[in-house]
C-alpha positions as CSV (number, residue, x, y, z in Angstrom):
1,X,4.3,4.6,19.4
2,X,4.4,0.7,18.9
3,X,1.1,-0.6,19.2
4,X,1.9,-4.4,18.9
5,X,-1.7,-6.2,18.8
6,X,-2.2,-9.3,19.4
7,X,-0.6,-10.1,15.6
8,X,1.2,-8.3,13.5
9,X,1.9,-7.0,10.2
10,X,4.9,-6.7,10.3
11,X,7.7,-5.6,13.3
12,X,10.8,-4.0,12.6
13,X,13.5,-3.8,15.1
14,X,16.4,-1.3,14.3
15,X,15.9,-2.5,10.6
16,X,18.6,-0.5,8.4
17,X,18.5,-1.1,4.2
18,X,21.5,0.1,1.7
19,X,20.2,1.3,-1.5
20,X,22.7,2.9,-3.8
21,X,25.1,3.4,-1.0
22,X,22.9,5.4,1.5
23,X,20.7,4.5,4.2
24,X,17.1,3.8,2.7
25,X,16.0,2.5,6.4
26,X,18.5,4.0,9.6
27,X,18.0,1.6,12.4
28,X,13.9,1.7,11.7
29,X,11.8,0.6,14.1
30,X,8.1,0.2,13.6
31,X,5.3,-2.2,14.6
32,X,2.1,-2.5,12.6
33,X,-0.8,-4.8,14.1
34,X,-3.1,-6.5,12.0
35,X,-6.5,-4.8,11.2
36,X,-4.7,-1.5,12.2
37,X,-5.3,0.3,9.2
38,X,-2.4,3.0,8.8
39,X,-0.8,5.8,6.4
40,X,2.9,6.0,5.9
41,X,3.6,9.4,4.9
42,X,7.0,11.3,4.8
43,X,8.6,13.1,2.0
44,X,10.8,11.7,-1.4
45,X,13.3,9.8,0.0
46,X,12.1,9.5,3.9
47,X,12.0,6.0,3.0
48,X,8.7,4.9,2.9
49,X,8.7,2.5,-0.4
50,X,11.9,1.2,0.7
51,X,10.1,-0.1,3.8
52,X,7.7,-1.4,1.6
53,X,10.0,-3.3,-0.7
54,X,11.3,-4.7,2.6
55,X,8.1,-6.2,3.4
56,X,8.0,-7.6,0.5
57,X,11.5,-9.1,0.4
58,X,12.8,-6.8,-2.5
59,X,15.0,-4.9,-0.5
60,X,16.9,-6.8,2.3
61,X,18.4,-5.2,5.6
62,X,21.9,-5.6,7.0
63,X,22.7,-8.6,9.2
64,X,22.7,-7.4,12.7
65,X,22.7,-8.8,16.4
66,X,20.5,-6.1,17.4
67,X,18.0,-6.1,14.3
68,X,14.8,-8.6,13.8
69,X,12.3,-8.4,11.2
70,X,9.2,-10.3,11.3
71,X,6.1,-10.4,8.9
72,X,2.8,-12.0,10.4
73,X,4.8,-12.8,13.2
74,X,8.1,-14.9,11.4
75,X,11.2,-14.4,11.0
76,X,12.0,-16.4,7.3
77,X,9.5,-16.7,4.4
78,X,8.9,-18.1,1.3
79,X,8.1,-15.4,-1.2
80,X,5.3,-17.6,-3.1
81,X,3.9,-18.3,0.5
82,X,3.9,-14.7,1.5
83,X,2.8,-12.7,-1.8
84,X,-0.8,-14.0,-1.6
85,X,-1.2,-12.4,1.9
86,X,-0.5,-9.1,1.2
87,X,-2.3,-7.1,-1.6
88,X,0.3,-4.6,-3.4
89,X,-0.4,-1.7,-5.9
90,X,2.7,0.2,-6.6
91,X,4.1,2.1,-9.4
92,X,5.9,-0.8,-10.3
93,X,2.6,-2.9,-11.4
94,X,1.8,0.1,-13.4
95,X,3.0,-1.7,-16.3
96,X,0.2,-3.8,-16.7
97,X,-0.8,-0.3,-18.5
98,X,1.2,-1.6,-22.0
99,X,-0.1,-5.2,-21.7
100,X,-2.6,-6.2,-24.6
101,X,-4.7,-7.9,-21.7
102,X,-8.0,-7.6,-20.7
103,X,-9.2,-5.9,-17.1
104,X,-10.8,-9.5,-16.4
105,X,-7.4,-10.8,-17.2
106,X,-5.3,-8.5,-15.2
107,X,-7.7,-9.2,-12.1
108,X,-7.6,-12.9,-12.8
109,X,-3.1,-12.6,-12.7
110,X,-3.4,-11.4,-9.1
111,X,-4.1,-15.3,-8.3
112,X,-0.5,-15.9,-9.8
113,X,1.3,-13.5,-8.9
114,X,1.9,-12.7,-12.4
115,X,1.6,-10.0,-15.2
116,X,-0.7,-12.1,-16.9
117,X,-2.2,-15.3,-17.2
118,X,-0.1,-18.0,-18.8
119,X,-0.9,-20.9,-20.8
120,X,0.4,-23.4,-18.1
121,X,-2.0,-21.2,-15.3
122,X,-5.0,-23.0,-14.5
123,X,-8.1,-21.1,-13.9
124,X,-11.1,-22.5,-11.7
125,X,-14.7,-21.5,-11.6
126,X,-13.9,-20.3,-8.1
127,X,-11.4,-18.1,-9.6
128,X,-13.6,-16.6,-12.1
129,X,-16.3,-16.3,-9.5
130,X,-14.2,-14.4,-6.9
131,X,-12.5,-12.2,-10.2
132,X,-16.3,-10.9,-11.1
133,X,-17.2,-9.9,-7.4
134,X,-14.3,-8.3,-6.8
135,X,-14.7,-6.0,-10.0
136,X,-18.6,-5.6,-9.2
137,X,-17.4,-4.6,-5.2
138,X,-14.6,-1.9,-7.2
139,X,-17.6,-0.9,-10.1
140,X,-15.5,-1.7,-12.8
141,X,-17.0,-4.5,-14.1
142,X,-17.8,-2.6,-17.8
143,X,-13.2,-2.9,-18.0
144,X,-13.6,-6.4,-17.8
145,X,-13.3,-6.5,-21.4
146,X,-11.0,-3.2,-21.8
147,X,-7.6,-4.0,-22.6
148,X,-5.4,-2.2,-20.1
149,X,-3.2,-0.5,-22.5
150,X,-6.3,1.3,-23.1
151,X,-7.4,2.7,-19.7
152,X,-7.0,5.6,-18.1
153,X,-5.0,6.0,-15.2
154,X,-7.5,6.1,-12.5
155,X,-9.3,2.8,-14.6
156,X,-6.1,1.0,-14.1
157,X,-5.2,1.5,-10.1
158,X,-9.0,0.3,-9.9
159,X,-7.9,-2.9,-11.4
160,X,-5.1,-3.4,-10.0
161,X,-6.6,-2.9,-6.3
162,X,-8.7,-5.6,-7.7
163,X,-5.9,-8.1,-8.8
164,X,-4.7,-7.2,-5.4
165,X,-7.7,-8.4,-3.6
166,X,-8.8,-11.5,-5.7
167,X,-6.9,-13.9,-3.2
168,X,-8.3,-12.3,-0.1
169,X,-4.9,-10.7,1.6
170,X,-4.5,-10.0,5.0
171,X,-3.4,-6.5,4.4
172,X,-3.8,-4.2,1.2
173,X,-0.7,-2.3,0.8
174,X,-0.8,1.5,-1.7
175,X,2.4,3.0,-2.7
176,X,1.7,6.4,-3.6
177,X,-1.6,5.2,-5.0
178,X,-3.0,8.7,-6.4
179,X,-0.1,9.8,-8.3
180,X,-0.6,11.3,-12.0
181,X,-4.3,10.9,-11.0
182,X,-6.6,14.2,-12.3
183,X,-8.8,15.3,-9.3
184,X,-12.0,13.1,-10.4
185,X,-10.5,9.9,-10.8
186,X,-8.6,10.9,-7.0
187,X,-11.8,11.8,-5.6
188,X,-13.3,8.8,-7.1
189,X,-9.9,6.6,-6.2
190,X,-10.7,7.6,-2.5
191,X,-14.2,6.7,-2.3
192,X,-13.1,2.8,-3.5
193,X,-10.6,2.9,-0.9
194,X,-13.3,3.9,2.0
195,X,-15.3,1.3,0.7
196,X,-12.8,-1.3,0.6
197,X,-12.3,-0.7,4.3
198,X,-15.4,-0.7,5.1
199,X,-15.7,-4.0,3.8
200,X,-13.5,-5.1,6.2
201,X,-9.8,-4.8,4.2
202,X,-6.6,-3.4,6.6
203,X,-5.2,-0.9,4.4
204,X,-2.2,0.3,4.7
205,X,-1.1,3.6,2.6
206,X,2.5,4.7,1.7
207,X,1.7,8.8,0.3
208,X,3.7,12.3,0.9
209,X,-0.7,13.6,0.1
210,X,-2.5,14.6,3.4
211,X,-5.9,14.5,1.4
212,X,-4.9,10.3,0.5
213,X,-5.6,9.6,4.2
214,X,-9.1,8.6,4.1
215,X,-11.2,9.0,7.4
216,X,-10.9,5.2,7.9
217,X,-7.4,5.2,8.7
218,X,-6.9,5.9,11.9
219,X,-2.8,5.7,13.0
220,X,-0.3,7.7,10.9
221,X,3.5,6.9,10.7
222,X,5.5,10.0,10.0
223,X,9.0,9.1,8.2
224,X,12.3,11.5,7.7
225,X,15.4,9.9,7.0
226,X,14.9,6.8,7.4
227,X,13.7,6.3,10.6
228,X,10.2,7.3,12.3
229,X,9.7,10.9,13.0
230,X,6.6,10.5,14.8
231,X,3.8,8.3,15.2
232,X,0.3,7.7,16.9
233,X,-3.3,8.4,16.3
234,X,-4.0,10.5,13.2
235,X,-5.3,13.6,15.4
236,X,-2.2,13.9,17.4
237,X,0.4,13.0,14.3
238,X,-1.2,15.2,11.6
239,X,-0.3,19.1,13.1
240,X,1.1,21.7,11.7
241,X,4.3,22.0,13.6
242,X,4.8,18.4,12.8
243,X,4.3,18.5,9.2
244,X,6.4,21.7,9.6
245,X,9.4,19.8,10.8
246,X,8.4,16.9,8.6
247,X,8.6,18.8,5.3
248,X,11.2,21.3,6.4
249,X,9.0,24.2,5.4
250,X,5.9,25.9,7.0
251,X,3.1,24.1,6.7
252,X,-0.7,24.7,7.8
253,X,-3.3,21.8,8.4
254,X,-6.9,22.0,8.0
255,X,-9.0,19.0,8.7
256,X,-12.7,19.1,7.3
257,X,-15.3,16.3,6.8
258,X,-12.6,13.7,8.1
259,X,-9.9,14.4,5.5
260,X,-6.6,16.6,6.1
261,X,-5.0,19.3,4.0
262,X,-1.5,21.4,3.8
263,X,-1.7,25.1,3.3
């Protein structure tokens, strides 16, 4: 299914990426529309973060006739104009976790782009004004003076989601958001996320964890290969037979209280 909205995320048209000399993306085709807030889910190597990094102009595809790739609805960007409109939190900002900084200091970076904030960085009392209700919004306001070596793991996705949010982005992207998460800090992780987009944020969630899925996501993108496997409303996508073929081993799903599970 493409469900191209009035805007979009992002469109990909027959979008193939190299990585290490394999097919990351195979001719991937994939529309996301803005405010369409949607779970990208597929095993290791289904390429799901190398969509991602293609979004974000880390990973670039092959030059084709028959391939386009737009992001908000153009072709070309500037990577400082399009970083402040989407909000990442990836493994990759995970090592913010050995940074002698402060949470208020990581939260604050988000306006910069940065890993920190740098002597020649000017801050503004808007700045410091959005910084404290974004952390009182994500409850974390007691880490504004933690430093984020310091934190646990489910203390530091919460402030990165908040350095992700501190410039208002049109879309908050999750790579595998829950991983190396104990079960409180997941369930806890997933009740920030409901209210994030509750408050109005598009999320969109890159996991292989049926339970990540919040209720308030309501299309699923199904990935094997490279390419979409399946895709539509999150009734119709998350079966069993499809997960099945997904996973390439059987595979049961129970839904309960809005939230999926694989036996």
């Amino acid at each position: 299914m493409s469900t191209l909205t009035q805007e979009t995320l992002l469109d990909f048209r027959n979008i193939t990426v190299l990585r290490d000399g394999r097919r990351a993306l195979d001719g991937l085709t994939v529309s996301i529309g803005l405010g369409e807030s949607t779970a990208i889910v597929g095993p290791n190597g289904s390429g799901k973060s190398t969509l991602i990094k293609t979004l974000m102009r880390e990973c670039y595809p092959l030059d084709r006739e028959d391939a386009s790739l737009t992001i908000f609805g153009k072709d070309r960007w500037r990577l400082f104009d399009l970083r402040p409109m989407l909000g990442i939190v990836s493994p990759d900002w995970l090592e913010l976790c050995s940074r002698q900084i402060t949470g208020h200091e990581a939260v604050l970076s988000g306006f910069f782009s940065s890993t920190e904030i740098w002597p020649h960085n000017e801050l503004t009392p808007e700045m410091q004004e959005k910084a404290d209700q974004v952390m009182d919004l994500l409850e974390i306001t007691h880490l504004a003076s933690h430093r984020t070596d310091q934190m646990s793991s489910g203390e530091i996705r919460r402030v990165l989601i908040g350095r992700a949010l501190v410039h208002e982005p049109r879309a908050l992207i999750l790579d595998e958001p829950t991983a190396a998460l104990d079960l409180r800090a997941v369930r806890d992780f997933r009740e920030v996320l409901r209210k994030i987009t509750r408050a109005g944020t598009m999320l969109v969630l890159v996991t292989h964890h049926l339970p990540d899925i919040i209720p308030e996501i309501s299309r699923v993108v199904l990935m094997k290969n490279g390419q979409v496997f399946r895709d539509g409303p999150k009734e119709d996508v998350l079966g069993s037979s499809s997960l099945s073929q997904l996973f390439d081993m059987p595979i049961e799903v129970i839904q309960r209280d809005g939230y999926y599970s694989a036996l």
